[in-house]
DRENBASE-203439 format. One line per field, with one value per atom (N, C-alpha, C, CB): residue in one letter; atom name; x, y, z. Coordinates in steps of 0.02 Angstrom, whole numbers. Glycine has a CB too. Example, Ala and Ser with C-alpha at 12.3 -4.5 7.8 and 13.67 -1.06 7.14 Angstrom:
DRENBASE-203439
aa = a, a, a, a, s, s, s, s $
at = N, CA, C, CB, N, CA, C, CB $
xx = 660, 615, 660, 565, 642, 684, 645, 704 $
yy = -284, -225, -165, -224, -112, -53, 2, -30 $
zz = 390, 390, 390, 452, 354, 357, 394, 286 $
//
This chain:
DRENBASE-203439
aa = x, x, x, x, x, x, x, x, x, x, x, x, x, x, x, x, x, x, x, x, x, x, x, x, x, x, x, x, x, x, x, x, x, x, x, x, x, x, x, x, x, x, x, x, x, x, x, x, x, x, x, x, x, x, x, x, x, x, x, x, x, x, x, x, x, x, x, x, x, x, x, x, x, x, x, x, x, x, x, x, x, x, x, x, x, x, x, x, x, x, x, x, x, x, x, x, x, x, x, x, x, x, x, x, x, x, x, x, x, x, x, x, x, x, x, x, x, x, x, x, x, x, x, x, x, x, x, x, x, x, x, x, x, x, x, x, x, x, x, x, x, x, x, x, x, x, x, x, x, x, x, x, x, x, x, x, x, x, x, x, x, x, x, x, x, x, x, x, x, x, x, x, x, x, x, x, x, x, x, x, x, x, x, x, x, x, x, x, x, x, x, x, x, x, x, x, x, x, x, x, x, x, x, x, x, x, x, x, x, x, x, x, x, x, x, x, x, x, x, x, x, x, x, x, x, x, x, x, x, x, x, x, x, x, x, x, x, x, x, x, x, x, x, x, x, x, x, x, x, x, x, x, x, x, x, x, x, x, x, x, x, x, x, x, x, x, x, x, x, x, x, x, x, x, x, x, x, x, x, x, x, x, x, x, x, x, x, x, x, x, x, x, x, x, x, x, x, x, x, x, x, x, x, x, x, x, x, x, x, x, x, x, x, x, x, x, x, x, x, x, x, x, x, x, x, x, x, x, x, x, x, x, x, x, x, x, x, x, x, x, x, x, x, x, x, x, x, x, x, x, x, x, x, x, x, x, x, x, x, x, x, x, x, x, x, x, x, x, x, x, x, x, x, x, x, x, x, x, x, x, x, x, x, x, x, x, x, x, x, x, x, x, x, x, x, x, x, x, x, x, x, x, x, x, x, x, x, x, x, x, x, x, x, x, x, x, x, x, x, x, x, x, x, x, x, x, x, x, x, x, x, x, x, x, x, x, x, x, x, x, x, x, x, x, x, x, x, x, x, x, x, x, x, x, x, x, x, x, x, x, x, x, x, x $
at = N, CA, C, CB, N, CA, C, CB, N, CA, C, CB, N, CA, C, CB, N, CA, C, CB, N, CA, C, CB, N, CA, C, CB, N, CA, C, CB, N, CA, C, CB, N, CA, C, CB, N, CA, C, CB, N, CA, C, CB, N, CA, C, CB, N, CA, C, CB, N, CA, C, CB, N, CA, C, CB, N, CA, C, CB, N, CA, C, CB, N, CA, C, CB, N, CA, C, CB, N, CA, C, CB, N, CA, C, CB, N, CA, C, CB, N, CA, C, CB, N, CA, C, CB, N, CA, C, CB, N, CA, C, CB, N, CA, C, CB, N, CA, C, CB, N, CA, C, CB, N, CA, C, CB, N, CA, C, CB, N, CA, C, CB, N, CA, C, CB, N, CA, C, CB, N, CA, C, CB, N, CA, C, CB, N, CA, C, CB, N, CA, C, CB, N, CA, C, CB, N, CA, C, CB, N, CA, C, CB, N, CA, C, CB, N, CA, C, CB, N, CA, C, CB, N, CA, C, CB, N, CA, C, CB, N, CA, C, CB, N, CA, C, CB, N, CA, C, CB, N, CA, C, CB, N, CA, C, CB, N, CA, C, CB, N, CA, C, CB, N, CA, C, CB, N, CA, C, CB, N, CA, C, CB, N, CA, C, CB, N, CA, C, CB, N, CA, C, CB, N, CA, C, CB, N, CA, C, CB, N, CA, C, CB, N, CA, C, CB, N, CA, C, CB, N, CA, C, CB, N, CA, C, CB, N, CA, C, CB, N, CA, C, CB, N, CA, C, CB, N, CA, C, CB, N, CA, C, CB, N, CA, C, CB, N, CA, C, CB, N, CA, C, CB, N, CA, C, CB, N, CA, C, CB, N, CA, C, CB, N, CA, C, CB, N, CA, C, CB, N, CA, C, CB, N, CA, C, CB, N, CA, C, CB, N, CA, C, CB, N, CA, C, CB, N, CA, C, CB, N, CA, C, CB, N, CA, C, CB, N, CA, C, CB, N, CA, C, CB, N, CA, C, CB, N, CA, C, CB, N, CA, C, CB, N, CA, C, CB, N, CA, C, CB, N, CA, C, CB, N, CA, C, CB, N, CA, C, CB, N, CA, C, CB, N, CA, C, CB, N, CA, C, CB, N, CA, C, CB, N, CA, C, CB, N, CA, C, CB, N, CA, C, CB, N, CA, C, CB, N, CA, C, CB, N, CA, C, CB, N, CA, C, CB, N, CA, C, CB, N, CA, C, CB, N, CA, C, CB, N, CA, C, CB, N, CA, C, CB, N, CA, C, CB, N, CA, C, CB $
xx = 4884, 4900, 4919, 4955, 4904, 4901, 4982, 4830, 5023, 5059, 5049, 5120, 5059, 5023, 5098, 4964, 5126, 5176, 5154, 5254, 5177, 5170, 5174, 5207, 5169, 5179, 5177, 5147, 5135, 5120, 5085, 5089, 5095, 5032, 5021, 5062, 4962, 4937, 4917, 4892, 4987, 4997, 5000, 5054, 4961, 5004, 5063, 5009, 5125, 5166, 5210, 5179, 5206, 5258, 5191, 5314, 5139, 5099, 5139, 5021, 5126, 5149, 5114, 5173, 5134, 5109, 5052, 5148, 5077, 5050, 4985, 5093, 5009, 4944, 4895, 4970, 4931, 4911, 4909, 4880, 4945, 4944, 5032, 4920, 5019, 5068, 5147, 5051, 5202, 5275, 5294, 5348, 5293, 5301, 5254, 5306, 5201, 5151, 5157, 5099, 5181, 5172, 5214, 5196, 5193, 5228, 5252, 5160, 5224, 5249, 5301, 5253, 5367, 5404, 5438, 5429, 5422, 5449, 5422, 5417, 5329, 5277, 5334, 5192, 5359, 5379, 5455, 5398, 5500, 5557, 5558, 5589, 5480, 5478, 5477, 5439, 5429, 5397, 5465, 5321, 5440, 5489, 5524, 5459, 5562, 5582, 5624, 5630, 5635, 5648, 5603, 5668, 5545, 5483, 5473, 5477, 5479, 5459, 5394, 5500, 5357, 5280, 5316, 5185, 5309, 5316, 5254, 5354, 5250, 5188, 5218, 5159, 5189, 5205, 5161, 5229, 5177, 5139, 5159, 5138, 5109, 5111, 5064, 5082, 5089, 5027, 5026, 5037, 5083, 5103, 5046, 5187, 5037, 4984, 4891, 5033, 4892, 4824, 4786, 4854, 4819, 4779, 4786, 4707, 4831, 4865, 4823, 4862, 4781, 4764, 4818, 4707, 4803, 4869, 4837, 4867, 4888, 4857, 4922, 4832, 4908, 4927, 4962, 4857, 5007, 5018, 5042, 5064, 5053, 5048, 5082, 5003, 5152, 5168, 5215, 5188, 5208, 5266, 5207, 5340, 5163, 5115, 5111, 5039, 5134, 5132, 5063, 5212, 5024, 4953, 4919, 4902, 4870, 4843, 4786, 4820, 4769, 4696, 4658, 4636, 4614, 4572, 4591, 4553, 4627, 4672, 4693, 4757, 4682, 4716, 4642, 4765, 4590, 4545, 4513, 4522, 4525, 4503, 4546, 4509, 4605, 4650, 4622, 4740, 4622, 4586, 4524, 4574, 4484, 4409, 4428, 4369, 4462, 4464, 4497, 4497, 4572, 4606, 4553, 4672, 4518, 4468, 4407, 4421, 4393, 4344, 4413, 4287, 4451, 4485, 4506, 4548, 4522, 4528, 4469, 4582, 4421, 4367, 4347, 4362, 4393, 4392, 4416, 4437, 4401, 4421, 4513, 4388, 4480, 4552, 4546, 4571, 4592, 4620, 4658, 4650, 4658, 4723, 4740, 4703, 4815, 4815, 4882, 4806, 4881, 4955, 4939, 5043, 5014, 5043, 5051, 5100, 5004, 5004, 4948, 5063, 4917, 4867, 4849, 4855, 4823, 4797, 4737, 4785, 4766, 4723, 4697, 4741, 4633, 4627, 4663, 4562, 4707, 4722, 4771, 4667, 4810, 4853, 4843, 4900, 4854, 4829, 4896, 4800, 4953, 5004, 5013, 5088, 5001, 5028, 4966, 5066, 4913, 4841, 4853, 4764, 4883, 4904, 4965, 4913, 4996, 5095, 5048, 5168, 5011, 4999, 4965, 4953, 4924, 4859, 4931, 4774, 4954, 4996, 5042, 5016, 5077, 5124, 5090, 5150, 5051, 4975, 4970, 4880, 4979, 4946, 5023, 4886, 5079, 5154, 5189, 5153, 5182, 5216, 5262, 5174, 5313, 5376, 5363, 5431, 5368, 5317, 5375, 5244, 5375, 5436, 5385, 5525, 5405, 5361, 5413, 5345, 5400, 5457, 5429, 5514, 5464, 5442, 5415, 5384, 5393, 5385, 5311, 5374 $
yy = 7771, 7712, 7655, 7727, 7583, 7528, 7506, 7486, 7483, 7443, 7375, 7457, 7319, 7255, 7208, 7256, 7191, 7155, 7074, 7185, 7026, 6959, 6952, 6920, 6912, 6893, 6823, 6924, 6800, 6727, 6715, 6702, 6638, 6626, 6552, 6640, 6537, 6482, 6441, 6493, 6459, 6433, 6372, 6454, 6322, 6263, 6240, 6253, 6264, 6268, 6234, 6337, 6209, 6177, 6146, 6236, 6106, 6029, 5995, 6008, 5919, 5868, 5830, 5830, 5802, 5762, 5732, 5729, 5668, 5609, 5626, 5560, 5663, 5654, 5737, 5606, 5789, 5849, 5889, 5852, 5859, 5918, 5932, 5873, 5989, 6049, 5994, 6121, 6011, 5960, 5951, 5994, 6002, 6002, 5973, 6058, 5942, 5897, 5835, 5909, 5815, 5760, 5692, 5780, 5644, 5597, 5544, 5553, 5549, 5512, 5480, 5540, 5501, 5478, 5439, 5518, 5471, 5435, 5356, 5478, 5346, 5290, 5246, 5329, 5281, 5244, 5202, 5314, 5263, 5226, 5159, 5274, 5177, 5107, 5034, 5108, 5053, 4973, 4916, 4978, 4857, 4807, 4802, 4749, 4784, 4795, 4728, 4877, 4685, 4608, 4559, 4587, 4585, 4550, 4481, 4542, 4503, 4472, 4487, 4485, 4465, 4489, 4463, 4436, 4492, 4501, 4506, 4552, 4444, 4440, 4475, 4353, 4516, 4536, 4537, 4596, 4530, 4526, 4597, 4448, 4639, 4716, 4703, 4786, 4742, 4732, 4851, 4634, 4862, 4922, 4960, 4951, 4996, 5084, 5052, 5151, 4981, 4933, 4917, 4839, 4933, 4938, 4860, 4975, 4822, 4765, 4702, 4747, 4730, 4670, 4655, 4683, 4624, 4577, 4613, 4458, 4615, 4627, 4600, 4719, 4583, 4536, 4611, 4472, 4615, 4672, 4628, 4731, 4644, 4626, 4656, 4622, 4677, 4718, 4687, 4776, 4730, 4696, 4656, 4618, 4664, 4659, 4740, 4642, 4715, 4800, 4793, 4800, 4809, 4831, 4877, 4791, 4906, 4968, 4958, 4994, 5007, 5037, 4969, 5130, 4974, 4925, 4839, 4943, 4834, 4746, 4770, 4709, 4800, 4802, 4791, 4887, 4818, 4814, 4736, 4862, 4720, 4638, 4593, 4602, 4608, 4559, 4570, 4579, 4622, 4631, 4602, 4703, 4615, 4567, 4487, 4561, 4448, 4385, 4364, 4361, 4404, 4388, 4396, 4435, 4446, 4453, 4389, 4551, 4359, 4292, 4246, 4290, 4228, 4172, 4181, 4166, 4241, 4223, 4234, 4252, 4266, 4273, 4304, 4245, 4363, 4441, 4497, 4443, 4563, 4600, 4633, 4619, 4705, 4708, 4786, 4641, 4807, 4884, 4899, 4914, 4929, 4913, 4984, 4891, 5016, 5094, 5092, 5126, 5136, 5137, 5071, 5126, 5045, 5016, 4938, 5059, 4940, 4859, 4865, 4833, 4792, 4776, 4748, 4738, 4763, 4740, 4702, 4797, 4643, 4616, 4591, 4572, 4600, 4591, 4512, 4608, 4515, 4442, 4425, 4384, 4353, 4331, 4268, 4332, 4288, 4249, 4202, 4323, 4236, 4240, 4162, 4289, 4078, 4046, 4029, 3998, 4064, 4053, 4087, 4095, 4141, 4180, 4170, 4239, 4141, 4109, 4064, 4052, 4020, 3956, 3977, 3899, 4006, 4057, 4088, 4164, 4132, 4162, 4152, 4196, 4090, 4042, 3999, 3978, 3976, 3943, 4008, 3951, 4046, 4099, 4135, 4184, 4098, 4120, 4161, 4152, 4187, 4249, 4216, 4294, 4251, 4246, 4265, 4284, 4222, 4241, 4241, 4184, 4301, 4281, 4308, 4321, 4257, 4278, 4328, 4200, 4394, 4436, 4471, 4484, 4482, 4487, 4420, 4538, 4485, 4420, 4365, 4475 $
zz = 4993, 4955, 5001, 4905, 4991, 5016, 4985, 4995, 5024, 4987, 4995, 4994, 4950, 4939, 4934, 4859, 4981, 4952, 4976, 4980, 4949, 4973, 5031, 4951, 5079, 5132, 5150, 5163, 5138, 5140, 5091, 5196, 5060, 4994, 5007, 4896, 4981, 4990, 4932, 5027, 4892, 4817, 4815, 4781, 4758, 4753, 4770, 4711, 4755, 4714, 4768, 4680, 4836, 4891, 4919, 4950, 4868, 4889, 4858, 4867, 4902, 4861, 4818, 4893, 4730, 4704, 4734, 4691, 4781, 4785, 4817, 4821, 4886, 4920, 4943, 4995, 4904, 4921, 4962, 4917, 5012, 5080, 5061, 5190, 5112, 5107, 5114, 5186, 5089, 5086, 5154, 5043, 5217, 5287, 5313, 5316, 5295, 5316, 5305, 5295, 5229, 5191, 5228, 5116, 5208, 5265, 5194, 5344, 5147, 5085, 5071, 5044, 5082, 5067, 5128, 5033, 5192, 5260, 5263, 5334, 5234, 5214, 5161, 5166, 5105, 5036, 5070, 4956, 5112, 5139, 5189, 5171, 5217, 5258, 5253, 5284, 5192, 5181, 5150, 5108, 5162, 5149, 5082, 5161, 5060, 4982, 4986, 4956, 5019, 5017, 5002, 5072, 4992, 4980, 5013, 4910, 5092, 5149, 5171, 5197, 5201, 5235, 5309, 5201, 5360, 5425, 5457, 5437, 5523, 5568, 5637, 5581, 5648, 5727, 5774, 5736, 5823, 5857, 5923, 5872, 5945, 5978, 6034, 5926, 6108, 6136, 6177, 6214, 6150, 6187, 6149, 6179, 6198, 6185, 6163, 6075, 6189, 6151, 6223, 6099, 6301, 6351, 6360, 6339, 6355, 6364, 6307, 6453, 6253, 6204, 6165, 6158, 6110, 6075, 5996, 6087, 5961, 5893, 5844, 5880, 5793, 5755, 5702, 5725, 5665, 5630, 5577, 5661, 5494, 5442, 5414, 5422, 5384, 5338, 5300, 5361, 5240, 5176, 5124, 5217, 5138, 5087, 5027, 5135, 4997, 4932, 4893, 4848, 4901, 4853, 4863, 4849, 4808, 4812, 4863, 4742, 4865, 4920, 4904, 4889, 4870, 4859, 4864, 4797, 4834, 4862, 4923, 4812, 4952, 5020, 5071, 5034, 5053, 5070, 5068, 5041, 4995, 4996, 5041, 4920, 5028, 5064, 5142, 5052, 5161, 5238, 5245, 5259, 5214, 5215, 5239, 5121, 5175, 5181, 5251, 5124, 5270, 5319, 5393, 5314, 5379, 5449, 5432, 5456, 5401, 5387, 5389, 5299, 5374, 5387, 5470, 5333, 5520, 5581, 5633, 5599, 5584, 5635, 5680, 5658, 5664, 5706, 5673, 5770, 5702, 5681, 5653, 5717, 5618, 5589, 5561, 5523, 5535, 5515, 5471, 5557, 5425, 5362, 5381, 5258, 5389, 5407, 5376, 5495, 5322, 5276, 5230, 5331, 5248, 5217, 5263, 5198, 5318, 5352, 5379, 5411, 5383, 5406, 5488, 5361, 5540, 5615, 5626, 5656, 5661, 5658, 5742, 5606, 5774, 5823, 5834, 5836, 5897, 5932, 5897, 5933, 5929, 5894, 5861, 5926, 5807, 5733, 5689, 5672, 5726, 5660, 5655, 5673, 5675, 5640, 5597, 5672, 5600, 5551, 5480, 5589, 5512, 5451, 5402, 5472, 5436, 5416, 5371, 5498, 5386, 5341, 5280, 5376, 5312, 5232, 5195, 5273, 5219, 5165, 5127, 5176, 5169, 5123, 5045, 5181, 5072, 5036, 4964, 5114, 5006, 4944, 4900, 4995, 4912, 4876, 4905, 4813, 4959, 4999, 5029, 5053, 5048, 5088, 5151, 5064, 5233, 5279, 5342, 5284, 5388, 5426, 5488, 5407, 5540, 5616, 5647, 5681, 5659, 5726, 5759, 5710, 5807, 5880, 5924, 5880, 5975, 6046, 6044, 6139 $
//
């Protein structure tokens, strides 16, 4: 006779809601604690771990997948280069931010320049 006891299971039952991977994986709520909740939009500007380019970073914009996607379209045609939406902020090749300070004010947002 075999005895059959549990050992490991690969039950639902410790995924998460939102995004389905296992709760020791999930990054969900670390993503939800970050984002801005002053309903500021912040321009930064990064050049570390980029091989010394400049990239423009975007966050505190709150919208779903898809408006996030449009909003990235237009912002990469209004500066005329590339860009990356990853999470919950958007990258934008080069430094853009007083192109972008003006568009976004223009467009009702609360716009604060930080960093160097």
């Amino acid at each position: 006779m075999t005895s059959s006891r549990l050992v490991y299971s690969t039950g639902g039952d410790n995924n998460c809601p939102d995004c389905g991977k296992a709760l020791h994986k999930c990054r969900c709520q670390q993503t939800a604690s970050k984002t801005n909740s002053d309903g500021v939009v912040r321009l930064q500007l990064e050049r570390k771990g980029r091989g010394g380019k400049q990239v423009t970073v975007i966050t505190g914009l709150n919208f779903s997948t898809q408006n996030q996607k449009q909003t990235l379209k237009r912002l990469k045609a209004l500066c005329g280069t590339g860009g990356t939406a990853k999470q919950d902020l958007l990258e934008m090749q080069g430094d853009h931010r007083d192109k972008l300070k003006q568009h976004l004010e223009a467009q009702g947002y609360r716009v604060k320049i930080s960093g160097a």
